[in-house]
C-alpha positions in Angstrom: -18.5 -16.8 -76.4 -20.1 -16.0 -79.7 -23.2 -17.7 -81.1 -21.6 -19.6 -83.2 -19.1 -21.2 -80.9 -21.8 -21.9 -78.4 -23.3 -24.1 -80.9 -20.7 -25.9 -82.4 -20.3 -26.7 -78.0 -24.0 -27.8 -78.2 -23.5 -30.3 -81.0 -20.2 -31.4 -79.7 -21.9 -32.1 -76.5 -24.6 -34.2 -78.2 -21.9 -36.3 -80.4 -19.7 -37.2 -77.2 -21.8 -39.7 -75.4 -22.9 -41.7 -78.5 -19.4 -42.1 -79.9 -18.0 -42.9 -76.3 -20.9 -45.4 -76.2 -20.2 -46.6 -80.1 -16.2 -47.1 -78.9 -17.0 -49.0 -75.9 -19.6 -51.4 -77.5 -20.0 -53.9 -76.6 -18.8 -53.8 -73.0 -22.0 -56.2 -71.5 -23.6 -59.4 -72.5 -25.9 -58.7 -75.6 -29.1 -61.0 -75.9 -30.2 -62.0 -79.1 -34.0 -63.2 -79.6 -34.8 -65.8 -82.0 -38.6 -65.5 -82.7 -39.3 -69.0 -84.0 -38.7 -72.4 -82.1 -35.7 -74.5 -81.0 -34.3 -76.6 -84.4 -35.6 -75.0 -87.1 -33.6 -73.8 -90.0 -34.3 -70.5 -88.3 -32.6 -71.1 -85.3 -29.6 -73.7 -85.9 -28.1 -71.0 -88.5 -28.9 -68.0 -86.2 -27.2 -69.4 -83.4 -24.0 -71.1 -85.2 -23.2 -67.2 -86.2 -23.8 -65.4 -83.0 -21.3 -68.0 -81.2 -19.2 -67.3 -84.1 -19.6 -63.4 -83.1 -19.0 -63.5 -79.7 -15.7 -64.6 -80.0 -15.5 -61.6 -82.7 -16.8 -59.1 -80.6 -15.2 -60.5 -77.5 -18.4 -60.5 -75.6 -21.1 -62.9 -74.7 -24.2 -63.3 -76.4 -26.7 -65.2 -75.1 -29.7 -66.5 -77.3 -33.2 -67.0 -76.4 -36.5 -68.3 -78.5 -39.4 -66.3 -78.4 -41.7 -68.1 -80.3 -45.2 -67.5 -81.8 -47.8 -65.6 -84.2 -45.0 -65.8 -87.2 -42.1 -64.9 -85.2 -44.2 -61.4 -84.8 -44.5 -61.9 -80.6 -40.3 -62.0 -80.3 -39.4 -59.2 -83.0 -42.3 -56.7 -81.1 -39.8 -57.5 -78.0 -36.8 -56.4 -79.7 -38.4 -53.7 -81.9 -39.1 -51.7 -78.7 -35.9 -52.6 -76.5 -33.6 -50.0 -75.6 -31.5 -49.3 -79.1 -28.3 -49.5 -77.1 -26.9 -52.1 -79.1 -28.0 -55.0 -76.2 -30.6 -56.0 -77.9 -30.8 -57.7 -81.3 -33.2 -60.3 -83.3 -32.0 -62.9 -85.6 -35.1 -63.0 -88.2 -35.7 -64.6 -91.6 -37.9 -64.2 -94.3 -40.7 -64.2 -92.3 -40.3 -60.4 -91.5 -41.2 -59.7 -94.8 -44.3 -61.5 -94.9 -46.1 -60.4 -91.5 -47.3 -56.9 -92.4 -49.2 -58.8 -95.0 -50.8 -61.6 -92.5 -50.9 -59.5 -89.8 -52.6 -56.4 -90.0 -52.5 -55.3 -86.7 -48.6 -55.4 -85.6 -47.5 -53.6 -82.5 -44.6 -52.9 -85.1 -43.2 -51.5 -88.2 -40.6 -53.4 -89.6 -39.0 -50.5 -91.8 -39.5 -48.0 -89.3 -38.5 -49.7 -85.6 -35.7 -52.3 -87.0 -32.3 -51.1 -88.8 -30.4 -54.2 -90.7 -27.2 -54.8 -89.4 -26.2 -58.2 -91.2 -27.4 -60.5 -93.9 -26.1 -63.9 -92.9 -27.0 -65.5 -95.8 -30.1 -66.9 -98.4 -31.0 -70.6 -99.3 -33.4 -72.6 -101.3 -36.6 -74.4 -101.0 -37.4 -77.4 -103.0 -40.5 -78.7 -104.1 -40.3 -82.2 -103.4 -43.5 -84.9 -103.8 -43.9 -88.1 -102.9 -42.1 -91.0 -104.7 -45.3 -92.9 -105.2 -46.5 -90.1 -107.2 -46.0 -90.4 -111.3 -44.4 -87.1 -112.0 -41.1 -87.4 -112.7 -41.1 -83.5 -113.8 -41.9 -80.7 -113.0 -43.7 -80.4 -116.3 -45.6 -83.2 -115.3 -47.3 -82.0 -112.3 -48.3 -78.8 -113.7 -50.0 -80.4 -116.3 -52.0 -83.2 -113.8 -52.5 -80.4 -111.7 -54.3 -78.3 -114.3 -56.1 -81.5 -115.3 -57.4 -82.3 -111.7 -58.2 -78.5 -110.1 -58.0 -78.5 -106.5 -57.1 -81.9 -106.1 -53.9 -81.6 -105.7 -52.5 -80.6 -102.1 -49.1 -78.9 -100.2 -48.3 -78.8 -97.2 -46.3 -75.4 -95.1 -45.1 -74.6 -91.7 -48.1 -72.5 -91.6 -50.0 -69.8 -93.2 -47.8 -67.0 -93.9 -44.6 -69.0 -93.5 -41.9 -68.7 -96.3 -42.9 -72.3 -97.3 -45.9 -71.3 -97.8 -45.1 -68.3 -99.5 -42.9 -70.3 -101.9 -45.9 -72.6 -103.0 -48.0 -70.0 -103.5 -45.7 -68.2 -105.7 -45.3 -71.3 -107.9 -49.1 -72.3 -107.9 -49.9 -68.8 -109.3 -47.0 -68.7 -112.4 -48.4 -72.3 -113.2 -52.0 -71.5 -113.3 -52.8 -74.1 -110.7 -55.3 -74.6 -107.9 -54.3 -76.5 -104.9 -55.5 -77.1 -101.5 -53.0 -76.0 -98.7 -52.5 -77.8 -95.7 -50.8 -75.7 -92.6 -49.1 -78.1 -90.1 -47.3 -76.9 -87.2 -43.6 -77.9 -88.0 -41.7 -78.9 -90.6 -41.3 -83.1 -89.4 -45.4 -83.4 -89.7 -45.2 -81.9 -93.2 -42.3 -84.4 -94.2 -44.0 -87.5 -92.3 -47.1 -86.8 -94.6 -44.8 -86.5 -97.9 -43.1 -89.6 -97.1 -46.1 -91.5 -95.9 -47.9 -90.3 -99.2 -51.0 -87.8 -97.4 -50.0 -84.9 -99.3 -48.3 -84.0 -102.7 -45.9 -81.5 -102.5 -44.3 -79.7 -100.2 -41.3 -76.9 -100.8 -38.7 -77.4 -98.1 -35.7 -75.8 -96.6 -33.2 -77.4 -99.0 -30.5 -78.0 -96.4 -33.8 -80.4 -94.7 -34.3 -82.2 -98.3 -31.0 -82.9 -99.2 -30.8 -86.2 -97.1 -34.1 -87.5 -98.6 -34.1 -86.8 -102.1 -30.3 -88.3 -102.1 -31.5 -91.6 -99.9 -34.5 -91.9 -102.9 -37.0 -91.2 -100.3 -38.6 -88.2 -101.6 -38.4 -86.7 -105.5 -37.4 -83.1 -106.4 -38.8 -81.3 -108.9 -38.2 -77.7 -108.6 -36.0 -75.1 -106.9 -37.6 -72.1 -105.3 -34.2 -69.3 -106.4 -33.5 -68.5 -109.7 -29.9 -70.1 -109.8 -29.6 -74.3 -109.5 -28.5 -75.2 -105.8 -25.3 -76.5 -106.4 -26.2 -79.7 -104.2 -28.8 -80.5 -107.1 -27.7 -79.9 -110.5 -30.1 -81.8 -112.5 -33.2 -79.7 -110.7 -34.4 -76.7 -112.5 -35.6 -73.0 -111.8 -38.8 -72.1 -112.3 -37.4 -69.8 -115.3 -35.8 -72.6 -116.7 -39.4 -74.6 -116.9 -41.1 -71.1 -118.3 -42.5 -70.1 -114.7 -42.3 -66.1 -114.5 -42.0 -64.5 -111.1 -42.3 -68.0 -109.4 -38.9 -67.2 -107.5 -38.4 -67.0 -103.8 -35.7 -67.3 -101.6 -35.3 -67.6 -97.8 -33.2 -65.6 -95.8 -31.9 -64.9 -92.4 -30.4 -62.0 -90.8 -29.7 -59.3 -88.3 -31.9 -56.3 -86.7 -31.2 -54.4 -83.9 -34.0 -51.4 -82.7 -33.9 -48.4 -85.1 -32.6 -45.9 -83.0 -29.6 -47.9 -82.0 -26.7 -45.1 -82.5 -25.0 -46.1 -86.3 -21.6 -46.9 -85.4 -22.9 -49.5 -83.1 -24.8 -50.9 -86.1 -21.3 -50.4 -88.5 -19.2 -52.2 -85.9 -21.6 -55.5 -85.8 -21.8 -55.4 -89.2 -17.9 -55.2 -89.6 -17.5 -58.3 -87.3 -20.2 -60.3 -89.1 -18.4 -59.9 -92.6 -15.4 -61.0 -91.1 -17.0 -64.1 -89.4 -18.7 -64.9 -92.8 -15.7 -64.7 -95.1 -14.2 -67.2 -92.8 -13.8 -70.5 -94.9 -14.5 -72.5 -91.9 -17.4 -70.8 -91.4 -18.3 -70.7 -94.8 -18.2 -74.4 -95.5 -20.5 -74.9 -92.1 -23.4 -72.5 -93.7 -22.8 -74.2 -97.1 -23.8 -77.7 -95.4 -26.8 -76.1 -93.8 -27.9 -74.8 -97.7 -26.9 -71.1 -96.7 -25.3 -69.5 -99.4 -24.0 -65.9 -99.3 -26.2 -63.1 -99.4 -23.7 -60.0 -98.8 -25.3 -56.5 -98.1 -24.8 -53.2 -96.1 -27.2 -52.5 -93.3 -28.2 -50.0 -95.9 -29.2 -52.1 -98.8 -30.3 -54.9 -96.8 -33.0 -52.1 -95.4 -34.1 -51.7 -99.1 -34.4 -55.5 -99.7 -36.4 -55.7 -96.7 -38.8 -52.9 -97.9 -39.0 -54.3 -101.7 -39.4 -58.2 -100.2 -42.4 -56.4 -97.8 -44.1 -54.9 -101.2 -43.7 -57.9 -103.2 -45.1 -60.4 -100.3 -48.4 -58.0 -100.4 -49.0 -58.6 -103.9 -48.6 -62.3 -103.4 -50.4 -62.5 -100.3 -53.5 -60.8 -102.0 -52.9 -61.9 -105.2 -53.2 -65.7 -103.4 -56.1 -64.7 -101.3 -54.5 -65.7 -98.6 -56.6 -64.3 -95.7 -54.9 -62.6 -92.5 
């Protein structure tokens, strides 16, 4: 056998067991990891999806919270599973905005995760308390720059996407608030509606219900399009805010070495679950909106949402 020959066998050999692997995938239970807690915005969606994708894939998938630091303690977990496909992590935007609160990670987000799906993207909303006078968004800005520091939000925690959110908006409106980090998203809203803080910027699909029951008054979307479910509420464009945007997002990650055509065939299921109208329509009433990607570019949107979170993150002075 000629050199040549022997190393086309080589390479052949190689390419074999990871194809054989690809084509039998998935022939076990996979277990997903949700890094935040039970009920959030981050877990209902997450979960509605995988069930969705069992059935696709014809294989169970059983989901378990792994909660804490961020949702940094239950992406280290799968970031150094096995990358046999077994193993994946619902995340959300907070991936993105750990490298920047959390200097000392026992990962790399770009280097020991590859995207497999983008389920989808929704608003916040800033919404304040109806006993407040503003009844713009024009209108807090200006009592805010009036009254520095006077003025306080409440978040999820520090680092969270809320946060981030309200922090992006503060610094396009030349504002100084005082933040207020609460431990879940009901104590923020108790405080809105009982009138102890100002403003908050929440999850749209967890407004909706109050602003349309009168209980709590919107005054700005977080996205750079109206949320359909609020047409009279502006962008921060439309009220002369420059890079004020933000949107949060949820997706898919599996380990970074997981062979490719695992990654493809997940991904191919998961576009097929989410052009389902049924499907569709129940994202939609959670405030999920479609986000589509390949694993590919949803890696580059990772990276550039990393980059920009730094910059707001210092730019904020938001401390680690």
């Amino acid at each position: 056998m000629n050199k040549s020959i022997r190393s086309i066998c080589i390479l052949l050999s190689l390419f074999v067991p990871a194809t054989a692997q690809a084509e039998n995938w998935p022939s076990r239970l996979i277990k997903a990891t949700i890094p935040f807690g039970a009920g959030s915005a981050a877990d209902v969606v997450p979960r509605m999806v995988l069930d969705g994708l069992a059935a696709e894939l014809g294989q169970s998938i059983v989901v378990e919270n792994r909660p804490g630091a961020g949702g940094t303690l239950g992406t280290a977990l799968v970031a150094k599973a096995d990358p046999d496909g077994y193993s994946i992590l619902a995340q959300s935007s907070a991936l993105a905005i750990a490298p920047a609160i959390y200097p000392k990670l026992t990962f790399d987000a770009t280097r020991d995760l590859a995207s497999v799906l983008m389920i989808g993207s929704g608003a916040n909303v800033m919404i304040v308390p109806v006993t407040r006078p503003w009844k713009t968004v024009q209108d807090f800005i200006a009592d805010a720059r009036a009254r520095p520091g006077s003025i306080s939000f409440g978040s999820v925690g520090v680092g969270s996407a809320v946060h981030i959110s309200a922090e992006k908006f503060r610094l396009a409106a030349g504002i100084e608030t005082t933040h207020v980090p609460y431990r879940g998203g009901a104590e923020v809203i108790a405080d809105i509606l009982g009138g102890r803080i100002d403003f908050y910027f929440c999850p749209l699909a967890t407004a909706l219900p109050l602003i349309k029951e009168g209980r709590v008054r919107a005054l700005v979307v977080s996205t750079s399009r109206r949320a359909a479910d609020l047409p009279d509420v502006p962008t921060p464009g439309e009220v002369g805010l420059k890079n004020a945007e933000s949107v949060f997002w949820l997706g898919v990650f599996m380990p970074s070495k997981t062979p490719r055509d695992i990654v493809e065939k997940f991904h191919a299921a998961g576009v097929r679950l989410l052009a389902e109208p049924a499907m569709q329509a129940r994202l939609k009433k959670l405030g999920v909106e479609p986000l589509p990607m390949s694993p590919a570019e949803m890696d580059a949107f990772v990276a550039r949402e990393i980059a920009e979170n730094l910059e707001v993150i210092k730019a904020a002075g938001i401390k680690p």
